[in-house]
C-alpha positions, 0 to 999 in steps of 0.5 A: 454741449449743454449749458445748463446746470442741473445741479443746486446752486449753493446757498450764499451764491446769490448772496455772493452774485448780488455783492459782487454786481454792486461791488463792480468786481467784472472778473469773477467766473461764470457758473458753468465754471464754477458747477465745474469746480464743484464737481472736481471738489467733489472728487476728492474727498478730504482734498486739501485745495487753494484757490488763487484769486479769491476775487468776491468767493463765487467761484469759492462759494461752489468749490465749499459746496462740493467739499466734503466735511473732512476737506480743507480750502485756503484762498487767497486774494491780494485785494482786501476789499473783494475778499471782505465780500468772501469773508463776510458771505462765507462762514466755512470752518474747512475755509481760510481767506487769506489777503495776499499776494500769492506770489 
């Protein structure tokens, strides 16, 4: 099994990546996942997705990357201060942060 990514990275991930390191968040996915996630997206055009457990939006970050422009993604975090990283790096019109408890 390879683990190399060939596919591009999206363009806030480092962004992202760099916030959630100086956030201390420890929970966030790692990018084969999230090349993963991208690809699943990908694969269904004008998908409706939710994410539970925003966490700082890198796994968020790619799930938008593979987006078409008629899909939707609502994600939701019960934790204000890592979403607010989300919020501030990921200005998405097709994405709605919610703080929450999904429950």
């Amino acid at each position: 099994m390879t683990e190399e990514i060939t596919q591009n990275f999206p363009a806030s991930y480092f962004e992202v990546d760099e916030a959630t390191k100086q956030s201390g968040f420890t929970m966030a996915s790692d990018s084969l996942t999230c090349s993963l996630l991208k690809t699943l997206a990908a694969s269904k055009p004008g998908g409706k997705f939710l994410e539970l457990g925003t966490g700082t939006g890198l796994s968020t970050a790619w799930i938008l990357d593979g987006m078409d422009s008629a899909s939707t993604l609502t994600s939701v975090d019960n934790d204000e201060h890592f979403l607010n990283i989300a919020k501030q790096h990921l200005t998405d019109h097709r994405l709605d942060l919610i703080c929450a408890d999904a429950g």
